[in-house]
N, C-alpha and C positions, 0 to 999 in steps of 0.2 A: 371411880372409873376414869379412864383417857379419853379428854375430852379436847384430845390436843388437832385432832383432823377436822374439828370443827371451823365455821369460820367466825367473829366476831358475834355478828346477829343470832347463829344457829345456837350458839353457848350458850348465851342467853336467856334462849327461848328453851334451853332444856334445865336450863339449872333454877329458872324463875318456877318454882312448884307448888306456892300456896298463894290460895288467891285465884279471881279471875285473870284468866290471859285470852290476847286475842292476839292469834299470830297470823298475820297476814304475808301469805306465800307467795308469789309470784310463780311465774308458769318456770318450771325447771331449777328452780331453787334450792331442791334439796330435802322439800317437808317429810317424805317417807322415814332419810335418815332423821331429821330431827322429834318424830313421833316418836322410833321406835328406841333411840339411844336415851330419849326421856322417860319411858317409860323404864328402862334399863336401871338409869340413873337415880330412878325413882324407890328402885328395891335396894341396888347394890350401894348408893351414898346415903339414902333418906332411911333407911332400913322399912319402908313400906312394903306390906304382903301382899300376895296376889291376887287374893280374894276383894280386896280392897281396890282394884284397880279397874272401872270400865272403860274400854277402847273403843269408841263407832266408828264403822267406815260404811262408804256405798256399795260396794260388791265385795262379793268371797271371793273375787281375785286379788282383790287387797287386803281383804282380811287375816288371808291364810301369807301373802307377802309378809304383811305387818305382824302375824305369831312367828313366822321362819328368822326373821331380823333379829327379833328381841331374842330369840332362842340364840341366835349365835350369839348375842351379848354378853346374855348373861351365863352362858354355858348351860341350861337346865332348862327343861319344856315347861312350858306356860298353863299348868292343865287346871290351874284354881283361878286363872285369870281369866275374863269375859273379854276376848278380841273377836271382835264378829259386827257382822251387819246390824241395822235399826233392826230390822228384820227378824232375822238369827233371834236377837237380844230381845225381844217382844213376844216369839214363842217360846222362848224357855220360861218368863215368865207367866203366862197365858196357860202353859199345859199345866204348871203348877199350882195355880190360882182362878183361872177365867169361871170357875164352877162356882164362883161368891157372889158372881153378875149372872148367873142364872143361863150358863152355857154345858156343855160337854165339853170337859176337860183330852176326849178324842178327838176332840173335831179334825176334820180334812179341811186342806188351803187349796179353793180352787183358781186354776188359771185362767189364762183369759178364754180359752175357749170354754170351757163350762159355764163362765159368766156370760156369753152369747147364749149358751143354751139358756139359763135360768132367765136371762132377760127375754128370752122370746117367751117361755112359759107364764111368765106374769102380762106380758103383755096378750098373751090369749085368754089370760081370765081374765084380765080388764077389758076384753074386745076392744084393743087397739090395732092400727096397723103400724107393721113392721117395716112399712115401707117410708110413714107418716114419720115415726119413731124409729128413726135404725138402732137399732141394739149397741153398735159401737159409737154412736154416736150418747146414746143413754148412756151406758157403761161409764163415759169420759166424765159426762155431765154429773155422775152418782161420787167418782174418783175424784173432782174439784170439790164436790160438797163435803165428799168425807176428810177430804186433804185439808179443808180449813173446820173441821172438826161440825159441822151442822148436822143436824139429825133431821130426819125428813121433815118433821114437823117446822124444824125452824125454816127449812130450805123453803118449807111451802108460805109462810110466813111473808120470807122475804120476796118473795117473789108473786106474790097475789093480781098484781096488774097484770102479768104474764102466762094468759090460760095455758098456753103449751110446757112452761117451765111448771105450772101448777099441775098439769100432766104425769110430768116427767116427777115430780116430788109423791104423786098415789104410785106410782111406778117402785119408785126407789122402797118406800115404805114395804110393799109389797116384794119385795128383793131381800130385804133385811130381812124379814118374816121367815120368809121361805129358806133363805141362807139356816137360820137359827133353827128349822125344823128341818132341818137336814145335816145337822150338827156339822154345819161349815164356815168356813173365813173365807174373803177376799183378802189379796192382800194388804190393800187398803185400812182392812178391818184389822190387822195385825196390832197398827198403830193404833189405830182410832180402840178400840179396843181397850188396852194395856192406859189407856189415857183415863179411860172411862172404868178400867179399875180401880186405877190412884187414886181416882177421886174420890170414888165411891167408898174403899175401904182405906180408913187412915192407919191399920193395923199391916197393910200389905206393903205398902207407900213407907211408911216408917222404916220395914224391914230393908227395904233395897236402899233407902237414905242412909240407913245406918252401915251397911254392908259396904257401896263405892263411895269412900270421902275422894277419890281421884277421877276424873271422870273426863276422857278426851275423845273431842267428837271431830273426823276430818269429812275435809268438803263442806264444812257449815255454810259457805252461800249454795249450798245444795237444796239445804234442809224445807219442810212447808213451815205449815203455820202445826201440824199436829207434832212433829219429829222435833218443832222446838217447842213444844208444850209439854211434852213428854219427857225432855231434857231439864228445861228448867223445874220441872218437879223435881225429878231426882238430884237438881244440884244445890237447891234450895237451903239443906242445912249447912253441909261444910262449906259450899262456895268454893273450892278449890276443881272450879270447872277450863279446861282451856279447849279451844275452838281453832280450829285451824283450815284456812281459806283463803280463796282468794275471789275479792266481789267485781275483779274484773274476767271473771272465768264464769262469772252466774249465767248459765245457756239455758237453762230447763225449766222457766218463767211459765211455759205452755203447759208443763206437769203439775206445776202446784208448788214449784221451790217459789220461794220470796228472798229478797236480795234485800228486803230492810233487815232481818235475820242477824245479818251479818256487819250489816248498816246500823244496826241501832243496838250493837252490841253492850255499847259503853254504857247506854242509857235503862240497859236491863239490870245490869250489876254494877255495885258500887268499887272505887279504885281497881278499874281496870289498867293491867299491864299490858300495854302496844309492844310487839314487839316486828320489823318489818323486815323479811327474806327478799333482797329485792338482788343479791347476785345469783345468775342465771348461770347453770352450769352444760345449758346444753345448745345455744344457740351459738351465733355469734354477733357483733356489736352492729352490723351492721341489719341484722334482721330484728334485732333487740329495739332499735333507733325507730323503724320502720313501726313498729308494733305499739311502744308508745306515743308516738307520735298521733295514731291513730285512736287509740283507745284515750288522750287527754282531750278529746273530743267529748266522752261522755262528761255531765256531769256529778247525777248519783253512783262515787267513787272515791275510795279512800286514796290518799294522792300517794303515789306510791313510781318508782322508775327504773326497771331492770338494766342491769350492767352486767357487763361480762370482760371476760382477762381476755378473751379470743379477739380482739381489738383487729385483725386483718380476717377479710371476706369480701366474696363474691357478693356483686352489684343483684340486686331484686331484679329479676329480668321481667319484662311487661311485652305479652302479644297481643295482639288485635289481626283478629281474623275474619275472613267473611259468612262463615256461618259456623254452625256446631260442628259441622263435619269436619269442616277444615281446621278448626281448635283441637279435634279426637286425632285428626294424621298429628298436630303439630305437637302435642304430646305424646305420641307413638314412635313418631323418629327422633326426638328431642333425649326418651328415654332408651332405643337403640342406641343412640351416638352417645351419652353420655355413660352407658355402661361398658361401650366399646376404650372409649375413651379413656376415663376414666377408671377403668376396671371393678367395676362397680357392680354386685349381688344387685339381680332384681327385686332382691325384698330390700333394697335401699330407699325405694319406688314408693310414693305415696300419693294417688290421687282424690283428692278432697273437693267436695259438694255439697252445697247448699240441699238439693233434693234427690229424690232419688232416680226420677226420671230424667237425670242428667247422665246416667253412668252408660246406656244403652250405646250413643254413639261411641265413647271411649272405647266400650268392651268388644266392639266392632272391629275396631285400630287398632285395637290389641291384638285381635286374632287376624287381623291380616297379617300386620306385623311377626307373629309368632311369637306373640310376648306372653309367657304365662301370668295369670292375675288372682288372686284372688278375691271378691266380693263379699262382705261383711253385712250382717243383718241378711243371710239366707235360709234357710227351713232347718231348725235349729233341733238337734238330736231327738229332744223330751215333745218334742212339735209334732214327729212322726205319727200318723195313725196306730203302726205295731205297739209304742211302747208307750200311746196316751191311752191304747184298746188294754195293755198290759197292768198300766197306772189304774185303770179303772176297776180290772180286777181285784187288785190289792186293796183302795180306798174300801170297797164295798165290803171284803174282807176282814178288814179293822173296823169298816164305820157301816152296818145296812142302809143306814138311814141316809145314805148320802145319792137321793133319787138319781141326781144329773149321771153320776156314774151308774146306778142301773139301768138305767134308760139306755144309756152306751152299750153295755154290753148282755142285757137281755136274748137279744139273735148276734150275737157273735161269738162264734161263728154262727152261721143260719141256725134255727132250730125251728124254724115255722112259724113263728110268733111274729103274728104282721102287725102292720101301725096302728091298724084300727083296733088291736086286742091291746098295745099297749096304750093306747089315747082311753079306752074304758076303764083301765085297772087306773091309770093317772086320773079319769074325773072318780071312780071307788076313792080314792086314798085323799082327795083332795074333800069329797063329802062325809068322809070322817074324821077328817082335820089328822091323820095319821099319814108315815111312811109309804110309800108304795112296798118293799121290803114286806112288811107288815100286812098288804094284799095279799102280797106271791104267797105267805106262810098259810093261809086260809083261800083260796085257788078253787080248792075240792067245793069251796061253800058257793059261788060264785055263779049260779046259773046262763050269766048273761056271754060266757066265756064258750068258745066250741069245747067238745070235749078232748081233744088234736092236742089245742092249746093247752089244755091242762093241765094233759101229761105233761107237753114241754117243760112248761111253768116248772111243775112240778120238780121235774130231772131239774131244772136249774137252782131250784131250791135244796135241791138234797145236794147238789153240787158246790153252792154254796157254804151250806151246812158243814161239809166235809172239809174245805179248807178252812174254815173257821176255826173246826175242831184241833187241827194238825200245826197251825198256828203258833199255837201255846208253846210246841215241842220243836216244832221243824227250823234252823237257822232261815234269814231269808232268802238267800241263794238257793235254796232247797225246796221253800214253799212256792218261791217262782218257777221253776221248775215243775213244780207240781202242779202248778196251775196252768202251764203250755200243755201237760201232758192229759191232765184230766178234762179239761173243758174242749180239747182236740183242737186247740187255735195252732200250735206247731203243727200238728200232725194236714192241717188242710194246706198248710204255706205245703208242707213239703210236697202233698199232691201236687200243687198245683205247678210247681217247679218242676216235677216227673213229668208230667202230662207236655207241659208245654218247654221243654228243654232244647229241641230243634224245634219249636216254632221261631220265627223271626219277629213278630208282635211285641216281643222282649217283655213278655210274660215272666216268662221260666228267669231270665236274669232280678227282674223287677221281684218276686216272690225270695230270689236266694240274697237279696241286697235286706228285705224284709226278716229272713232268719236270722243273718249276720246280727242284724241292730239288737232282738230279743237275745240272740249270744252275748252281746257286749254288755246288754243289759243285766245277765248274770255275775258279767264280771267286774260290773259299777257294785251291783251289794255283794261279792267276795271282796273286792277292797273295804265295802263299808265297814263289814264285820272285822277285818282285819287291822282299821284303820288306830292309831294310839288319837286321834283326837278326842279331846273330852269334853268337847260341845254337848252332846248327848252324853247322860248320863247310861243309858239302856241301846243293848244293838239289837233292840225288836222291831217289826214292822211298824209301829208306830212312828220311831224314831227314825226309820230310811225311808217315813213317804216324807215326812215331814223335811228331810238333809236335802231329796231331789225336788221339789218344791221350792224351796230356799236358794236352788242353783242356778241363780241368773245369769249365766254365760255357760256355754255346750266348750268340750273341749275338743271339738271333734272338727277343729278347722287345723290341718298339718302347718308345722313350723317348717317351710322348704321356702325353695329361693324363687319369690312370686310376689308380683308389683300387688301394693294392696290399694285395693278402691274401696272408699266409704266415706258418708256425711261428713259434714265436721260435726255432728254431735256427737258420733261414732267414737270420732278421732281423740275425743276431748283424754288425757292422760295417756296418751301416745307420743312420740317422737322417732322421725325418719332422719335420713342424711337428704334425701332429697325431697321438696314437698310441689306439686303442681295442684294451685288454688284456680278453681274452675269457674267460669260463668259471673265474672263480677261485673254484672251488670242490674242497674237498677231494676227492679221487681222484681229479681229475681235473688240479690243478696246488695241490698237489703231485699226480703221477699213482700211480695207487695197486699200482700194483708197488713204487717205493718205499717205500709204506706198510705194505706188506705186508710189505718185507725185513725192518721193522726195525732198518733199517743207516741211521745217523745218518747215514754219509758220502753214501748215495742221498738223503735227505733235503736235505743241505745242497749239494748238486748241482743240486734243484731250487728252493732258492733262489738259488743264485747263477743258477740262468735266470728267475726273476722279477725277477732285478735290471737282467739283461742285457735286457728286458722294457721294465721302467722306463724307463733309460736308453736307448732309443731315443727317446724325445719330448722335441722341442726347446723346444717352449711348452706345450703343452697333452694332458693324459692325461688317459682314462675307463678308470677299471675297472668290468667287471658279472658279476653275478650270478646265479642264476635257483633259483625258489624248485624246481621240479623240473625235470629235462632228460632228455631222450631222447639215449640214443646207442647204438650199435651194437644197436639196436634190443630195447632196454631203460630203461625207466621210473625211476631215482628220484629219493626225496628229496634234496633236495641240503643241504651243509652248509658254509658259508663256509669258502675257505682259511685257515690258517694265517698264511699271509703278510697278508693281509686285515690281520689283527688286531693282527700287525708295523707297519703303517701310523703313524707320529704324526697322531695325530688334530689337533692344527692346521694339519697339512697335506691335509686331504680335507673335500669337501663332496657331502653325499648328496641324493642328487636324487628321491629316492622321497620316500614320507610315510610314518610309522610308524603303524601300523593299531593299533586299542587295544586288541588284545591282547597286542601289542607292549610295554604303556608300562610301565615299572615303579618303584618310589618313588626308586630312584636314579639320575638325571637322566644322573651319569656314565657310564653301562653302556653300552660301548660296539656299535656297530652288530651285529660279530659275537655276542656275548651277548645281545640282543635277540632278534635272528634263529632263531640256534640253540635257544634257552628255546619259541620259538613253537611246533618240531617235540619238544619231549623226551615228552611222553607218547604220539607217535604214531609215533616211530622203533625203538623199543626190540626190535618184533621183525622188523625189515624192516632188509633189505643196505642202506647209506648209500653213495651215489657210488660207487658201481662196487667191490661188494662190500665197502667199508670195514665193518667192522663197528663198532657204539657200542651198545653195551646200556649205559639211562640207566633210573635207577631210579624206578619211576612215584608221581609226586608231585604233587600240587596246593598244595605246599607251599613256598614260596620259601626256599631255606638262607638265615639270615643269616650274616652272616662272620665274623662274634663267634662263634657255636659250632664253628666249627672249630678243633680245640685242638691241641697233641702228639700224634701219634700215631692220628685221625681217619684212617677209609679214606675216602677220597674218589673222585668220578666225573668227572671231567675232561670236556667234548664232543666233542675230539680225542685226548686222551692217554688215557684210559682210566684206568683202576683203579688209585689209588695211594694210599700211605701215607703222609701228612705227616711229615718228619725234623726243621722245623726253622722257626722260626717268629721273624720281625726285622719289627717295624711292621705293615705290611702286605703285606709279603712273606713267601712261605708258598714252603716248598722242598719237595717232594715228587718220592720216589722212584714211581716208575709202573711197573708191573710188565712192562710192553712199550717202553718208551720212553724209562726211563732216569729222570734227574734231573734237573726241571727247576724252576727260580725263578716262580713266581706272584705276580699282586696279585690278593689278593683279594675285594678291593673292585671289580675292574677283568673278575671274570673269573666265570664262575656255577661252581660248584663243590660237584657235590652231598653232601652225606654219608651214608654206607653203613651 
């Protein structure tokens, strides 16, 4: 095939095909094309079959990208080829297999809110509080242990000096239980799971080693410790595994990815091929400049330097404002003017945040302004009560045994059936080590039940019964259908739309916004059935809980012309023309749990997300400031980031005016030394940035750089208290009593003496 639009590095990395490779991407490089043209490359010159070829990616927005690519390649759909999520690829093998570990080969994947529900219910039979033990807080703690593959026993294990975490491991154990007698997964379990097959059966393990001798996984500093155990089994015989990444883009340190992964790639497999993506096709050189600069800051990092042909660009503009509000105006008319200007679609517009209680005053500016926006991470289609009340119908449908969803929808709509009728049939089922399902079917026997309830019961069980039956025959678009109609969940929306259609409570609108969703949700499984993907082999209910399950992004955000607001973790695989990087100020980004850890690696985590930050903007970036900011409804001063100060100063231009208290006799001192000098005698007994502490020794005196000599304690604005070790020109090496060992100029940097 033409492999003539590639550049030097991209050739390479698609034509290097046996063997380990490790391609390290840089942010806008190109790796989509070079995945999917190798995979191309892979059929049409190597003469490799399709069945032969596994593809991982992190979302089925890139997976269904990465099948549409290679389809235009190669001219012909990909339908014996495995392109799909960790995910995806762990329940195809799971539904076919999981029944050898002593599971139901039906099970239901529940989401996070069913995993609240379950976690509350163990935690009432262990008579725990919920409040001692928050459920999402457990959840997190059950999703690190499974992510690094521990089984509760081991977790209890490691953790024995720790009575609350030894808590939390009877808890987890109790979770797994209960998951497996309700014939369900988290998703968690997906992996963990399909890990704990391989291993178990070496006749299953075999078959998949045999079937992908090609095997490419994107985003590998994504991946945990199970997603690459899972991987390195399956690549174990042929070795012809490639990985592709970039370890200075690893942001999800919090979830369970590991950045040694990616790091210690070399050392897992023998004659590894490097091959390194380092031109940037979307930035330009001057944001490019900017972004390594800051990121050669880290040192767990493969040394790697983006360039770009776009060699002319607009300067990094820097504001500093007096609070959050006036940062929200000055990105409000910043984005007026520049789209006036400019001529510039508001969805050019990108506003980026560390958290998420940063976007409120923005959204404010924006609506003064009249600036349309959109906001990302909002109540996401499958989230809705109508279509989770829907989901539940169907799970129970395919699966009795799956309590959390009868629990849901037992009174819904009402049938009379109160908590304290379903908290008795829940200790019944739990005293015979059986289904609740398995109660409702025997009801009549049940004395302890009103007789009210048991007709309900009853009627729900024959109602059950009835779609079970129809199941077998009915398409899904059909038995959904069947199920708004016969269980009367449509038929109450619609009352309640009639009833309340001139009230003003916006009932009647709220009830017809509720229709619409269970409408569209018809026409999510008319496409499924219709769909040519042959991910699923089967287009039965099985197979469409399991596709909407799997669907980790809603599509139900419109592509119109609208400034978009989101995290940077959000942002990560996005690019705007314009990017406005919000709040760089210390504890806040860096955020100050990592400052607090102490831990260089939480540190240099959240540089590589100010990079991933940077690199979002294709022409033009503003970063700001704010001299103090409110947040979680707390006042203070603020202190430039870190990163701030990271910046090459030929690459940034400040948009403020420096005030004359500001000015001082050396001209080169740059913006954060200016800054921070303005607070030092008024910070020393006040929390900085969200408790960061800085006790700065009160001076009206400016240190000159000459007196600091060998062995000088000095007061750093961010590092705090240290001891000069070592002293080269104007570099000054100082150990710091919390923060380790760090290279200064100090002519560059204010530095007080103690």
């Amino acid at each position: 095939m033409n492999l003539d639009t590639l550049n030097p590095a991209q050739r390479e990395a698609v034509e290097k095909t046996e063997g380990p490779v490790l391609i390290l991407a840089g942010a806008g490089s190109g790796k989509t094309k070079v995945l999917t043209t190798r995979i191309a490359y892979l059929m049409e010159d190597k003469g490799v079959q399709a069945p032969s070829i596994l593809a991982i990616t992190f979302t089925n927005k890139a997976a269904n990208e990465m099948r549409e690519r290679v389809e235009q390649n190669i001219g012909s759909e990909t339908k014996e080829m495995w392109i799909s999520t960790f995910h995806s690829c762990c329940v195809r093998i799971l539904r076919k297999d999981i029944n050898k570990i002593g599971y139901n080969r039906s099970f239901v994947i529940y989401d996070a809110a069913d995993q609240v529900t379950l976690v509350k219910d163990c935690l009432k039979e262990l008579n725990l509080s919920d409040k001692v033990f928050e459920p999402k807080a457990v959840i997190s703690a059950i999703s690190g242990a499974k992510d690094k593959l521990y089984t509760p026993k081991q977790f209890k294990d490691m953790n024995m000096s720790d009575n609350r975490m030894v808590k939390i491991a009877d808890i987890y154990a109790l979770y797994q239980d209960r998951l497996k007698r309700n014939s369900a997964l988290d998703f968690d379990d997906l992996i963990l799971k399909t890990v704990e097959l391989f291993k178990a059966n070496d006749e299953v393990l075999a078959y998949y080693r045999s079937r992908f001798r090609y095997i490419m996984v994107d985003e590998y500093q994504d991946t945990s410790k199970a997603q690459y155990e899972l991987i390195k089994l399956l690549a174990r015989e042929h070795q012809n595994i490639c990985v592709v990444g970039d370890d200075d883009q690893s942001i999800y340190g919090w979830r369970g990815a590991d950045i040694r992964n990616i790091l210690e790639f070399e050392k897992d497999y023998d004659n590894v091929h490097v091959v390194k993506l380092e031109q940037n096709y979307r930035s330009t050189q001057v944001i490019l400049d900017a972004a390594n600069k800051v990121i050669s800051n880290n040192i767990e990092r493969k040394r790697k330097k983006l360039w770009s042909e776009k060699k002319e660009g607009e300067l990094i503009k820097i504001q500093l404002t007096g609070s959050e509000i006036e940062e929200a105006d000055f990105i409000a008319d910043s984005i007026a003017q520049i789209a006036r200007k400019e001529n510039r679609p508001y969805k050019d517009f990108a506003v980026l945040y560390r958290a998420n209680a940063q976007a409120r005053p923005v959204e404010d500016a924006l609506n003064r302004s009249q600036i349309p926006y959109n906001i990302y991470g909002g109540t996401k289609f499958y989230e809705r009560k109508e279509i989770k009340d829907l989901v539940a119908y169907l799970r129970v449908i395919q699966n009795p045994q799956d309590d959390i969803s009868i629990k849901r929808i037992i009174n819904v709509p009402r049938r009379g059936i109160g908590l304290r009728t379903i908290e008795k049939i829940e200790d019944r089922a739990n005293l015979k080590q059986e289904s609740i399902y398995s109660v409702l079917i025997d009801i009549e026997t049940n004395s302890d039940i009103s007789t009210k309830a048991r007709a309900s019961i009853s009627g729900f069980v024959d109602i059950i019964g009835t779609l079970r039956t129809i199941k077998e025959v009915y398409p899904v678009s059909k038995l959904i259908e069947k199920v708004l109609d016969t269980t009367g969940y449509m038929d109450e929306l619609v009352d309640i739309k009639n009833k309340n259609e001139k009230d003003l409570t916006g009932k009647g609108e709220e009830a017809q916004d509720r229709i619409d969703n269970l409408r569209e949700f018809i026409s999510i499984a008319l496409e499924f059935e219709s769909s040519s993907d042959d991910t699923y082999e089967n287009k039965d209910l099985e197979t469409f809980l399991t596709s909407i399950a799997l669907t980790s992004e809603s599509n139900d955000e419109e592509d119109n012309d609208r400034v978009s607001l989101m995290t940077i973790h959000t942002s990560k695989g996005l690019e705007f023309p314009v990017v406005f990087l919000t709040g760089m100020e210390e504890g806040l980004f860096p955020i100050s749990r990592a400052i607090k850890s102490l831990s260089e690696s939480q540190i240099e985590e959240e540089r590589r997300l100010c990079y991933v930050g940077i690199t979002r903007a294709k022409e033009e970036l503003y970063m700001s400031l704010t001299e103090k900011r409110t947040l979680y409804g707390k006042t203070n001063v603020a202190i430039a980031s870190r990163f701030m100060e990271e910046l090459p100063e030929e690459c940034i231009e400040r948009l403020y005016k420096m005030k004359k208290e500001l000015s001082y006799s050396k001209a080169s001192y740059n913006m954060l030394d200016k800054y921070t000098k303005k607070y030092m005698n008024t910070i020393s007994k006040s929390k900085v940035a969200d408790n960061v502490n800085a006790t700065i020794k009160d001076s009206n005196k400016e240190t000159n750089p000459e007196d600091i000599k060998l062995g000088s304690k000095v007061h750093h604005p961010k590092f705090g208290v240290g001891t000069v070790v070592s002293i080269t020109g104007t570099d000054v090496t100082i150990a710091f009593d919390k923060q380790g060992i760090k290279k200064i100029n100090k002519e560059y940097t204010t530095l007080d003496i103690l």
